[in-house]
C-alpha positions in Angstrom: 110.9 127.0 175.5 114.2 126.8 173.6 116.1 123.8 174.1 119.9 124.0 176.2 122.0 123.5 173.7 125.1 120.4 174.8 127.1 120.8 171.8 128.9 117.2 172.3 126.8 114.8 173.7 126.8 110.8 173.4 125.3 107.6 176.0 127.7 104.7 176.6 126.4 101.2 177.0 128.1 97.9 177.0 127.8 94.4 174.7 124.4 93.7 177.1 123.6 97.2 175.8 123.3 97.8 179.7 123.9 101.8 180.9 127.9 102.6 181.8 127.8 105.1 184.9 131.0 107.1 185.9 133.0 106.4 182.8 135.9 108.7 182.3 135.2 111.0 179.1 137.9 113.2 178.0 138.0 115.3 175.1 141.5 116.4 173.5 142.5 118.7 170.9 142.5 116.4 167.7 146.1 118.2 166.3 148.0 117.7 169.3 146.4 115.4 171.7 146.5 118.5 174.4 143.7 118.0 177.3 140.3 120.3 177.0 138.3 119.3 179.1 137.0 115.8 180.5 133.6 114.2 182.6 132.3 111.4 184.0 128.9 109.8 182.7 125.2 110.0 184.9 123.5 107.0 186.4 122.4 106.6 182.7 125.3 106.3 180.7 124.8 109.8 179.3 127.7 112.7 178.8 127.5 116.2 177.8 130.2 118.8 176.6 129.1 122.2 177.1 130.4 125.4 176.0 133.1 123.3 173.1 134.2 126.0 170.4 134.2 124.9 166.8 137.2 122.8 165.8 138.2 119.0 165.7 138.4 116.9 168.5 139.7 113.0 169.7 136.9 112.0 172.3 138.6 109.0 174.8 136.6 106.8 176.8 138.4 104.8 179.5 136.4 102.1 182.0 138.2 99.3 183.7 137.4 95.9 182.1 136.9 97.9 178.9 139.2 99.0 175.7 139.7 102.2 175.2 137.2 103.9 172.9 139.0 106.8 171.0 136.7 109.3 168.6 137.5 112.1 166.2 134.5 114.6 165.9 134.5 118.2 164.3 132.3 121.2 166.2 131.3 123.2 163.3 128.2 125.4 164.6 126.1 123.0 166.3 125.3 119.9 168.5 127.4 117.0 167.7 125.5 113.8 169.0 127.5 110.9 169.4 124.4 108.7 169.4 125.1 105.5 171.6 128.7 104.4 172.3 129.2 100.6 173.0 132.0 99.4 174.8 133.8 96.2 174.0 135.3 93.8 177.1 139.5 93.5 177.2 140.9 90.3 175.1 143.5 88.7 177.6 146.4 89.7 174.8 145.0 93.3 174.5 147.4 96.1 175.0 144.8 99.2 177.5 146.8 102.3 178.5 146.9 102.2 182.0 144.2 105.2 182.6 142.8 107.0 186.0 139.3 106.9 187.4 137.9 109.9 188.5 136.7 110.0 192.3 134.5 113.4 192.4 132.7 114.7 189.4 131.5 118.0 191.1 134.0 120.6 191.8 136.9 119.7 193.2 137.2 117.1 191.2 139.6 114.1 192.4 141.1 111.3 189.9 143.5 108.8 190.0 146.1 107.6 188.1 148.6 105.1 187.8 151.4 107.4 189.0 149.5 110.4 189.9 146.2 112.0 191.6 145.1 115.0 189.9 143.0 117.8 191.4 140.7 119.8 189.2 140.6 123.2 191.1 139.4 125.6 188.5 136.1 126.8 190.4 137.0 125.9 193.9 134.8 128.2 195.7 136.3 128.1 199.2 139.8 129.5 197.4 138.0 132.2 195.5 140.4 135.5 195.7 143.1 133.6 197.6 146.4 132.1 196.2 147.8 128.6 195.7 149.3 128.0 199.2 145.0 128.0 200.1 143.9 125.6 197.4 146.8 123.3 198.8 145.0 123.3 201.9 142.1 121.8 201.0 143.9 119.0 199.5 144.3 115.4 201.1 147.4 114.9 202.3 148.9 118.2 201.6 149.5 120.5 204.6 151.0 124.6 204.4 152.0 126.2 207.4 149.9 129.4 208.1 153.1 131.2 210.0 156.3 130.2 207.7 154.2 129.2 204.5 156.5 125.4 204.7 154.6 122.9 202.7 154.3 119.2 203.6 153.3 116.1 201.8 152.1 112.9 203.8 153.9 114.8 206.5 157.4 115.6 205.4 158.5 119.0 204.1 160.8 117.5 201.5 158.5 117.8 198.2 159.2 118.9 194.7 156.7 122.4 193.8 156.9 122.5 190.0 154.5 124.8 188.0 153.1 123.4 184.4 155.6 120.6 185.0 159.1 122.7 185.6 160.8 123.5 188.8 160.7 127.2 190.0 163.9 128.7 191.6 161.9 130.0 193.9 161.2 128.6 197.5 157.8 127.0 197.6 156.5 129.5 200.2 157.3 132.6 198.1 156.0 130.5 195.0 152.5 129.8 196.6 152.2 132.9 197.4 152.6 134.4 194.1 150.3 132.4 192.4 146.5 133.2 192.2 143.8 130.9 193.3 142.3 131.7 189.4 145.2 131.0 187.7 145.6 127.6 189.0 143.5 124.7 186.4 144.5 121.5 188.3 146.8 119.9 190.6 149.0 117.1 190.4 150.1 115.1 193.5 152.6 112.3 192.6 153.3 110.8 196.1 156.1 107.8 194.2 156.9 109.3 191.0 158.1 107.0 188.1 161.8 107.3 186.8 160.4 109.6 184.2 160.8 112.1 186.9 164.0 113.9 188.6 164.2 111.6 191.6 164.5 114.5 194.0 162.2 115.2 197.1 161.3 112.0 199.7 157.6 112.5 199.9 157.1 113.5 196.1 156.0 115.8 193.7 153.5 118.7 193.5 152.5 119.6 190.1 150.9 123.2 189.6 149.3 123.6 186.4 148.0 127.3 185.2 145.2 128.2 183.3 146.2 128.7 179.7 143.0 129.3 177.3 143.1 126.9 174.2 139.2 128.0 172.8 138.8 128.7 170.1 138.3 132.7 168.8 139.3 135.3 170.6 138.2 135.1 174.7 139.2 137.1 177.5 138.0 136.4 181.0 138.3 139.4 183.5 138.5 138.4 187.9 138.3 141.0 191.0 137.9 140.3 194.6 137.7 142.3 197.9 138.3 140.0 201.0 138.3 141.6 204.7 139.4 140.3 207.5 141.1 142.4 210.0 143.2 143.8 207.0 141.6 144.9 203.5 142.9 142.7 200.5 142.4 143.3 196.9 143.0 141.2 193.8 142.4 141.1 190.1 143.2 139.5 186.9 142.3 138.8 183.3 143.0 136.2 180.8 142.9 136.0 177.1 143.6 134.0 174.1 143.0 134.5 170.7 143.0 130.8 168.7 142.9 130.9 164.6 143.7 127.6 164.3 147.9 127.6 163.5 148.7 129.8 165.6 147.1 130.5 169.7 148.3 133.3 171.6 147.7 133.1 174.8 148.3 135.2 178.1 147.0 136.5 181.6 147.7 139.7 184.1 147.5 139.6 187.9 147.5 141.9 190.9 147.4 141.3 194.6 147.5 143.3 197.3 147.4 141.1 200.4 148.2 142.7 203.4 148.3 140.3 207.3 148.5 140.5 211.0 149.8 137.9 213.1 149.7 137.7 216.8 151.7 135.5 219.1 153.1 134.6 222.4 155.6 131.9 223.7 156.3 131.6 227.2 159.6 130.0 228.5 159.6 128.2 231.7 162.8 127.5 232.3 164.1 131.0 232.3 161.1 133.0 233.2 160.4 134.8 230.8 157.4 135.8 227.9 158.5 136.7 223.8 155.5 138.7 222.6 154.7 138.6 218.4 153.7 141.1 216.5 153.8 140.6 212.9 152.5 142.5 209.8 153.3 141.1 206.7 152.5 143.7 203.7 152.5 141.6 200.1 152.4 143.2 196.9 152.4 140.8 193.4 151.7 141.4 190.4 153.0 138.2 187.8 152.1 137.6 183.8 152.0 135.2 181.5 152.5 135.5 177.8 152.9 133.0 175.0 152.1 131.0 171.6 150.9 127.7 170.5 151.9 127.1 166.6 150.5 124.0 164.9 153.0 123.9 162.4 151.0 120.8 160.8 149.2 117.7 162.3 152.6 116.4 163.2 154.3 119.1 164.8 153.9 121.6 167.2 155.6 124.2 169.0 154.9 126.2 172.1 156.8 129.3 174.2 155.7 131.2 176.8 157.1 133.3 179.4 156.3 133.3 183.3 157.2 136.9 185.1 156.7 137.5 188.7 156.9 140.7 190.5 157.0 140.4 194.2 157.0 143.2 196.9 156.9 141.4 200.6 157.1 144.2 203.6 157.5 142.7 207.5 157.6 144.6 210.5 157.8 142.4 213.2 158.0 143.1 216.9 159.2 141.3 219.5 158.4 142.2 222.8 160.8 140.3 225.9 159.1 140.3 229.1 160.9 139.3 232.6 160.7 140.5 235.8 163.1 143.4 234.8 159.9 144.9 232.7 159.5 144.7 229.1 162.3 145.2 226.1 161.3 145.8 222.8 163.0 144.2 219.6 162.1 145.7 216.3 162.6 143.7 213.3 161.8 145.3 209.8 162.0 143.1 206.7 162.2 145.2 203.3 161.9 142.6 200.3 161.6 142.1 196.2 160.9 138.9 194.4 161.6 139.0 190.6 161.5 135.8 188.6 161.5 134.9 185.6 160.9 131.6 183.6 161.1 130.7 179.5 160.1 127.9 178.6 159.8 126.4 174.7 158.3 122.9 173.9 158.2 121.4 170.5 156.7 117.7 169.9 156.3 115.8 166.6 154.0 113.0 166.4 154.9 110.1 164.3 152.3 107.7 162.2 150.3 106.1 164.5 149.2 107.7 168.0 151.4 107.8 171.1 154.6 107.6 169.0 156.3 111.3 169.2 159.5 112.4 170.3 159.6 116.1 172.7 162.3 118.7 173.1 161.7 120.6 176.2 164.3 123.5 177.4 163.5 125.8 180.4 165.2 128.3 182.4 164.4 130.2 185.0 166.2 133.2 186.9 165.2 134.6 190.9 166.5 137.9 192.2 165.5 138.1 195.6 166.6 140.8 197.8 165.8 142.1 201.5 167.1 144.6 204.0 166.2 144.0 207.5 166.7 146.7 210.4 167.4 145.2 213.5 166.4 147.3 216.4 167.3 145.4 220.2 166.9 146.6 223.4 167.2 142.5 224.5 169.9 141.1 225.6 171.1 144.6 225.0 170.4 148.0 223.1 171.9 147.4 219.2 171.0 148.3 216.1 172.2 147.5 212.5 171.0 146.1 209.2 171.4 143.5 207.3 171.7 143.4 203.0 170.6 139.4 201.6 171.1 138.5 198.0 170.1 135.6 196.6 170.2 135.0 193.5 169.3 131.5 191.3 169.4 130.8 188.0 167.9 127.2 186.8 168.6 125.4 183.3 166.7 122.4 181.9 166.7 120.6 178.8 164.5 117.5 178.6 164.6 114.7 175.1 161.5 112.7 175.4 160.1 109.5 173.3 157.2 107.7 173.5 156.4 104.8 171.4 153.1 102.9 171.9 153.9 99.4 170.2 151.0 98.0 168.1 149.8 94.7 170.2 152.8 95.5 172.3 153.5 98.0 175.6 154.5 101.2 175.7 158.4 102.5 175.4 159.3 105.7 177.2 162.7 107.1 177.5 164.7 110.1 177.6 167.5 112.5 178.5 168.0 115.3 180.6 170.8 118.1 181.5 170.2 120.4 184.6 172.3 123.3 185.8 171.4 125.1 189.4 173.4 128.3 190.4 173.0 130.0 193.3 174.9 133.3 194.7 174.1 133.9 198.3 175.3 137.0 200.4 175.0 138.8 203.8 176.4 142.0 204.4 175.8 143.1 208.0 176.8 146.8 210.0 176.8 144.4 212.8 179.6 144.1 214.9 180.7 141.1 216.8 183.2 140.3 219.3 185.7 137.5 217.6 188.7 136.8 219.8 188.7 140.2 221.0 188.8 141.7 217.4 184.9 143.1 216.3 184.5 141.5 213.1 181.1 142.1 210.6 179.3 138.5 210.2 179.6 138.9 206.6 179.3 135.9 204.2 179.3 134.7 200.7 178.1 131.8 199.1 178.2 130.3 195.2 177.0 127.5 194.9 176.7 125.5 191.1 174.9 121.8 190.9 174.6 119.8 187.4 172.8 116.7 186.5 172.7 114.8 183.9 170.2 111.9 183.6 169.1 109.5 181.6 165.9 107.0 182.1 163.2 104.6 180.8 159.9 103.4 181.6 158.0 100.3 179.8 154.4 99.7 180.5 152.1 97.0 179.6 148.9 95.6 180.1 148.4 91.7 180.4 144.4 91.1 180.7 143.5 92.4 184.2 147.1 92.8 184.9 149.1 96.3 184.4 152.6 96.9 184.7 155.0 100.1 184.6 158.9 99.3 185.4 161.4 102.0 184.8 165.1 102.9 186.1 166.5 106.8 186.0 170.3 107.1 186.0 171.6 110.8 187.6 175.4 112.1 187.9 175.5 114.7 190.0 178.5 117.4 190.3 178.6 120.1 193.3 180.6 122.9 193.6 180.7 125.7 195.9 182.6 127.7 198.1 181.9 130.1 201.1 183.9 132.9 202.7 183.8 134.6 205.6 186.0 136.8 208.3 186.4 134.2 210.1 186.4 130.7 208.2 186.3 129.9 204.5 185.3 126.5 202.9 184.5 124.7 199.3 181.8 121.9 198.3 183.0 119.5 195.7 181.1 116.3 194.9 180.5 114.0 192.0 178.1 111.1 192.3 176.2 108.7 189.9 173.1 107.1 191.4 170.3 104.6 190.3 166.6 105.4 190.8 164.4 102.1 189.6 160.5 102.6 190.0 157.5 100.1 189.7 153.6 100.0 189.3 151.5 97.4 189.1 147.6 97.3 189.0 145.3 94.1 189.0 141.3 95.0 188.0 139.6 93.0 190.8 136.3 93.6 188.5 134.9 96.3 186.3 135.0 98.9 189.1 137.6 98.1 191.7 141.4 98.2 191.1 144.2 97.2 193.4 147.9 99.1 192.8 151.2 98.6 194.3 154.4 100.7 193.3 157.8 101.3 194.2 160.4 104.1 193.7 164.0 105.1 194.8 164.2 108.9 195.9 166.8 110.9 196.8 166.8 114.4 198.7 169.5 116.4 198.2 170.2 119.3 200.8 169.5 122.7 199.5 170.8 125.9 199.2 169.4 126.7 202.5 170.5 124.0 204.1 174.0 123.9 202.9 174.9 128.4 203.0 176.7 129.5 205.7 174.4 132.5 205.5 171.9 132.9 208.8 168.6 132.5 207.1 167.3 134.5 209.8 168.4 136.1 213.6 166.3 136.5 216.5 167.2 138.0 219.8 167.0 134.1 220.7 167.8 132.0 217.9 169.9 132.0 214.6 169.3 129.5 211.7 172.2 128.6 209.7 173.2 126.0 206.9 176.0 123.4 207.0 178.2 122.3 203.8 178.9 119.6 204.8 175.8 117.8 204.5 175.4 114.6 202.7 172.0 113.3 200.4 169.2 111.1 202.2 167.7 108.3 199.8 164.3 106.8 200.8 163.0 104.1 199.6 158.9 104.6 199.0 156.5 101.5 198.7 153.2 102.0 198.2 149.0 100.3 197.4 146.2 101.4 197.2 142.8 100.6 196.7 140.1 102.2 194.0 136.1 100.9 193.8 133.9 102.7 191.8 130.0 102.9 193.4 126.4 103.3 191.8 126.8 106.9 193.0 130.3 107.5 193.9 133.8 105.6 194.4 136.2 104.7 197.0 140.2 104.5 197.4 142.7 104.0 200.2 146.4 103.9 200.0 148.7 102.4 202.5 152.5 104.1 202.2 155.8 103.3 203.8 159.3 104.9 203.7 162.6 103.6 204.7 165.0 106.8 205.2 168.8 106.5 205.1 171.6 109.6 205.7 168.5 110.9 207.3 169.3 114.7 207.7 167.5 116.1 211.0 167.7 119.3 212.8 170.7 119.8 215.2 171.0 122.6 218.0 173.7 124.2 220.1 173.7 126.7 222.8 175.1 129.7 221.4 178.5 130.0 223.6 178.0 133.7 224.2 174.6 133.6 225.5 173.3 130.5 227.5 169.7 131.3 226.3 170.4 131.7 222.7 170.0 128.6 220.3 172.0 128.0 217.4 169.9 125.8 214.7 171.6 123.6 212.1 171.4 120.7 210.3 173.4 117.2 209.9 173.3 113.5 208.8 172.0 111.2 211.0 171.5 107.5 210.4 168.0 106.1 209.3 164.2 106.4 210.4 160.9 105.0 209.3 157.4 106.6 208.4 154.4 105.2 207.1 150.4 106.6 206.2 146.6 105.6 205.6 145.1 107.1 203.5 141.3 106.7 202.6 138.6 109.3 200.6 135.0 108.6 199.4 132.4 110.2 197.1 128.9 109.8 197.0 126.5 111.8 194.9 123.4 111.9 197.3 121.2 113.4 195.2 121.3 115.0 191.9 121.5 118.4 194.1 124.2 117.2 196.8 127.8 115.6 196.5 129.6 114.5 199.2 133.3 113.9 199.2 135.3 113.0 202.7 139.0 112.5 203.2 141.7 111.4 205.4 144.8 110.4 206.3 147.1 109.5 209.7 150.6 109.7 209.2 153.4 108.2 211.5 156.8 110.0 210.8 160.0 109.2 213.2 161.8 112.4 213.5 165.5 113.0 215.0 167.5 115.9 216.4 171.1 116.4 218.0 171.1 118.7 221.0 174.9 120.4 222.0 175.7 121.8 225.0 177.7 125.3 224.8 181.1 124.9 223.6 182.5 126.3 227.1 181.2 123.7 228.8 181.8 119.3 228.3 180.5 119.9 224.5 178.6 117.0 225.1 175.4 116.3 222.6 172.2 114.0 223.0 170.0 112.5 220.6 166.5 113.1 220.5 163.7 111.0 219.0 160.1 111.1 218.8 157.4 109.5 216.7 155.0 112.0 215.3 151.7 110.7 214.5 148.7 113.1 212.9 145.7 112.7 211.8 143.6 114.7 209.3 140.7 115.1 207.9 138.8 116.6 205.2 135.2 117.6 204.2 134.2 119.0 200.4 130.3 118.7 199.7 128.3 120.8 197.1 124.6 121.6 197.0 123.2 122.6 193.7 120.4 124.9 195.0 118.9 125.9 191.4 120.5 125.7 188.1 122.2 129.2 188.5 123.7 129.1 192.7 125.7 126.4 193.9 126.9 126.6 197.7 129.8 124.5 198.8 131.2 123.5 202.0 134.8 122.9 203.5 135.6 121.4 207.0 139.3 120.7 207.7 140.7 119.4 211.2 144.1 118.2 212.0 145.1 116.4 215.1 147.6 116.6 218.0 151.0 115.9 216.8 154.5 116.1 218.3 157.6 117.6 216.3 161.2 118.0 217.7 160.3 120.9 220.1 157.5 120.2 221.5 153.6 119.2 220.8 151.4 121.0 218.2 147.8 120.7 219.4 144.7 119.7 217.4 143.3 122.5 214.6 140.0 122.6 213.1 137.9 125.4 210.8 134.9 125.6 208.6 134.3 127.4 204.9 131.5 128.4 203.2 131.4 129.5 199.4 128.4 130.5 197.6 128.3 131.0 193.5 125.5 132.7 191.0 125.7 132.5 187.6 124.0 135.0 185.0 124.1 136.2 181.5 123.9 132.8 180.6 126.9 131.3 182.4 129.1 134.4 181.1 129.3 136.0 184.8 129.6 134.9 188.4 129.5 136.5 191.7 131.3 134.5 194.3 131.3 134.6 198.1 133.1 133.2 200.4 133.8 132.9 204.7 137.2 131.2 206.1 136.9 129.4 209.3 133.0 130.7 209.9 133.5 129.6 213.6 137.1 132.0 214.1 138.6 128.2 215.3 142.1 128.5 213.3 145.1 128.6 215.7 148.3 127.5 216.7 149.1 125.9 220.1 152.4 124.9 221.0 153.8 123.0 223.9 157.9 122.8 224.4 160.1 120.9 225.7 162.9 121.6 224.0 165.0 123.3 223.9 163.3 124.7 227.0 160.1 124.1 228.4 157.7 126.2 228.0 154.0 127.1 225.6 153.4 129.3 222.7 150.3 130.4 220.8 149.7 132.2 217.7 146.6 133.5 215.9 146.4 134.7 212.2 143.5 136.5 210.0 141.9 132.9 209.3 138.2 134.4 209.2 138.1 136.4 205.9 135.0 137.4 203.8 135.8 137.6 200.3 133.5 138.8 197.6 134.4 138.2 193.8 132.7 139.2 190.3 134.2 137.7 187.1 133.1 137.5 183.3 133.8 135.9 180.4 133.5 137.3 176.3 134.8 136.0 173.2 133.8 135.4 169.6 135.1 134.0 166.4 138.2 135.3 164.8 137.7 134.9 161.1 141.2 133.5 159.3 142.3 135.1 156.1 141.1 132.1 153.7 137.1 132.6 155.4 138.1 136.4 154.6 138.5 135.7 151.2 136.2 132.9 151.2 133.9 135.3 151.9 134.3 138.1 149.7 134.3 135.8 146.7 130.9 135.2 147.7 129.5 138.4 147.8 131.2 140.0 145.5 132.1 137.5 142.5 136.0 137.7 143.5 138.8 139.9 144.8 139.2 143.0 142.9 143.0 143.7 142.0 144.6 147.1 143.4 
């Protein structure tokens, strides 16, 4: 029987020459320190790279209680046995990078870091065929809404999306649904990021970061899928890259055809009467990816690539209003095209010794939404007209990074940044409204241009079993804008400077348990969508609408956790609080011309509090079965500002509620044989009240199955959402009227996926040549 070949394999022990379990093994490109691919060691100290193409590597081996054990090998045709790796204890004046610990070696796999918890999602089998808003789902802590697509983050809706570590001018709904579940290598959740980061967003940052092929050769990896649920979807993609060592082209194609039902009712009380919701939702995508890595030498490096998405989403939505004067029909249909684009070019040069480089990142990004939308009313009375929404957002970055790890010393970080954000917003309606006895067309404009300019620095040191990161970020921030209208007109002009300071601290309790506290400023600036004048959308019974004159919220975010590492497994907890100021909440007014008609908005309004548990757990059962369980209860004080109609007193309440939820999550993978591998999702979410009303509890079940052939080269996948059809929303109101609603998607899917992988070895011109001269004595002259 021929032996499986491991091609980098290597056992780690300690002084007592006793076995290391779970030690983090991570193996980076040896010319620029990029990420490959990393591991955690077996119950006996043992590691094994599989499937490494030829080329040199740094190996880095982290443990707490441990130094850091980095390694350059070179994969030239063969096995590359490490032999035994022996670790050597910290010195109380020794300077340790402040590494993560991973918490799942199956797939998903879970790790922390000081600042950060990073999701490997690569062969997530209950998001095969899907796209990104899904694999969020199945992330602790991170919630998507399955009717408006809104993301949330320990609760709260005001979170950073970036993709490969740059902001999209997209919103994140249209962004998660663009991106395939394929595409997607790992994500980044940074719940209190560091001043290194742009200090917008109160619950954080999501990182999304895409699969860009780095082997070796030339490979090319080709995906299709065919899911059914009461609609047929379809998607398909392939990626390649062809690597000769200076230069690595890489690139990718995808295609989805994702077509939705959504049913609905909502019953008010107060007014008698029923809103029946019929939604189909026809998406089209199809996005690409092309660019280059060029090691111009062992010290520099330069990369550009290209992001392009094409996006077609179709709605015809009716809404059917039933009281005892029968049933009127209102017919809403949404015609809409998503084009983006982003550039992005990134060139680093390392110094003479490692972690000592200096990076020049610029990035800019361009969105050209558009949508018509037919209105067709029968309720409150027959109309019809249509609607013309542009949107267009253009986004420049230019980041200066250094980093400077001091021999015996911490580590320096600091750098520059310049930002521009311009938006040009527009409605253009055939409707006509009544405006002091004049009919008028609700047509409005909007320009709206942001700049920052930043500056920061972070220091981090380790002090025996202490760690510590400080940093403070410095932001100026200059809005301008102005809005016009038949009826009013208006201008934005602000120019603040504002001070972000961050901390982490970690203390190694022993060799396998850590205790971490940190600290950051944030800041949430409203958004375009919050500050236009434009409706963001019109119902027969309720208009949303920005306000300009909104001011930023700052939160201040402290949080600590808890990491211990098992025989088999590990386990973490965090504990979170967040003290709000400027808090901006959701304000409503009667609509003066129609006492059932709500008018949405939002304002300023003094200060709340919200705080979290969080806890996970891992535990490899068996060499067959992983388990991995997560959850997390958040508390989140929530305000809105109710007005009366304007023809009567004009007299507003104040409503509060606390919102507590609790979720929880359920990943576990059985090996079944060496070639099928069956995993297993279970999500439920609690009860929880929001400004409205009550949401009540939601649970559902996945299955995915996987076999491997051809020698791990192909896979057919498998997969059922919510196996028991459980997936629904259930409302209760209160306000602004009492009353229930329910709504029911395509949650139970089947989904049935083949993909394959090729490559081989692209020879470079000097083994051309090398060759030739020996076969044939030389190169002949022409």
């Amino acid at each position: 029987m021929a032996q499986e070949v491991q091609p980098v394999k290597g056992q780690i022990v300690n002084a007592k020459q006793e076995k290391l379990a779970f030690v983090s093994v991570t193996l980076n490109r040896a010319e620029d320190n990029s990420y490959v691919v990393d591991l955690t060691t077996d119950e006996e100290g043992n590691f094994n790279f599989e499937d490494v193409a030829d080329g040199k590597y740094k190996v880095v081996i982290t443990e707490f209680g441990y130094s850091q054990h980095e390694q350059l090998i070179e994969v030239v045709d063969g096995v590359v046995n490490m032999g035994t790796i022996q670790l050597l204890e910290n010195k109380a004046d020794q300077t340790v990078e402040l590494k993560g610990v991973f918490i799942r070696k199956e797939t998903s796999q879970y790790r922390n870091e000081i600042d950060k918890r990073v999701v490997e999602v690569g062969n997530d089998l209950v998001s095969a065929g899907t796209d990104a808003a899904s694999v969020l789902n199945n992330i602790p802590s991170v919630n998507v809404d399955q009717q408006s697509g809104a993301l949330s983050l320990r609760g709260n809706e005001n979170v950073r999306v970036f993709v490969d570590g740059k902001p999209s001018t997209q919103s994140a709904a249209d962004l998660l649904k663009q991106i395939p579940s394929n595409q997607i290598q790992r994500i980044e959740i940074i719940t209190n990021p560091s001043a290194k980061y742009e200090a917008d967003g109160k619950s954080g940052i999501i990182n999304i970061i895409l699969v860009k092929g780095q082997k070796k050769g030339y490979n090319v990896g080709l995906t299709t899928g065919y899911e059914q649920g009461r609609k047929s979807r379809f998607n398909s993609s392939i990626n390649s890259n062809i690597n000769v060592g200076d230069f690595n082209f890489f690139g990718n194609l995808n295609y989805s055809d994702r077509p939705a039902i959504q049913n609905g009712i909502m019953k008010n009380f107060d007014q008698e009467f029923d809103q029946e919701f019929q939604i189909l939702n026809r998406g089209k995508n199809l996005s690409y990816k092309l660019g280059f890595d060029w090691f111009i030498n062992d010290k520099n490096a330069l990369t550009i690539y290209t992001n392009q998405w094409d996006g077609k989403w179709d709605s015809n939505i009716n809404t059917n209003v039933i009281d005892a004067d029968g049933t009127r029909k209102n017919i809403n249909e949404i015609y809409s095209k998503n084009l983006g684009s982003d550039y992005s070019l990134n060139y680093k040069k390392d110094f003479g010794k490692d972690d000592h480089n200096i990076v020049l990142d610029a990035f800019y990004s361009e969105n050209k939404p558009k949508d018509n939308r037919d209105y067709i009313n029968t309720y409150p009375e027959d109309q019809f007209y249509t609607e013309y929404r542009d949107n267009n957002t253009k986004n420049t970055r230019i980041n200066l990074d250094y980093t400077n790890q001091i021999i015996d010393g911490g580590k320096i970080e600091a750098g520059i940044q310049f930002r521009n954000e311009n938006t040009n917003n527009g409605l253009t309606s055939t409707q006509e409204i009544d405006n002091n006895g004049t009919l008028i067309n609700p047509n409005v404009s909007f320009e709206f241009d942001r700049k920052f300019y930043s500056a920061y620095t972070n220091y981090k040191h380790k002090f025996n079993k202490f760690g510590a990161q400080v940093g403070l970020r410095l932001e100026n921030v200059q809005d301008n804008g102005t809005w016009v209208s038949p009826i009013s007109s208006g201008a934005i002009k602000k120019d603040y400077t504002d001070l972000f300071p961050s901390a982490f601290l970690t203390y190694d309790l022993t060799e396998k348990s850590q205790l971490s506290f940190n600290y950051s400023r944030r800041i949430d600036r409203p958004g375009l969508f919050q500050l236009t004048p434009v409706p963001q959308f019109t119902t027969a019974m309720m208009t949303s609408q920005g306000n300009p004159d909104l001011n930023p919220e700052y939160t201040n975010s402290f949080e600590l956790g808890y990491l211990k590492q098992l025989e088999k497994g590990s386990i973490s907890g965090n504990v979170f609080y967040r003290r709000v100021t400027d808090n901006i909440v959701q304000g409503f007014e009667i609509d003066p011309e129609m006492d059932n008609r709500i008018i949405q908005y939002n304002m300023n309004y003094d200060k709340v509090d919200n705080f979290g548990v969080e806890a996970s757990v891992n535990y490899k059962v068996s060499k067959w079965m992983s388990v991995f369980l997560a959850g997390d209860f958040t508390s989140s004080e929530m305000q809105n500002v109710s007005t009366e109609s304007l023809t009567s007193t004009g007299s507003s309440t104040v409503g509060k509620i606390t919102a507590n939820v609790l979720s929880l999550r359920m990943n576990n993978n059985f090996n079944l044989t060496k070639n099928l591998t069956l995993q297993q999702f279970g999500f439920f979410r609690g009860r929880t009240k929001f400004l409205q009303g009550e949401m009540l509890e939601m649970w559902s079940m996945n299955l995915g199955l996987r076999y491997t052939f051809m020698e791990g080269k192909a896979a057919l996948s498998a997969r059922v959402n919510d196996v028991f059809n459980t997936m629904r929303a259930r409302v209760n109101m209160n306000n602004p009227f009492d009353g229930e609603a329910r709504f029911k998607w395509e949650s139970q899917t089947f989904y049935l996926g083949f993909n394959y992988n090729f490559g081989g070895k692209v020879k470079t011109r000097a083994e051309v040549q090398q060759n030739q001269t020996q076969q044939g004595g030389g190169i002949s002259a022409q």
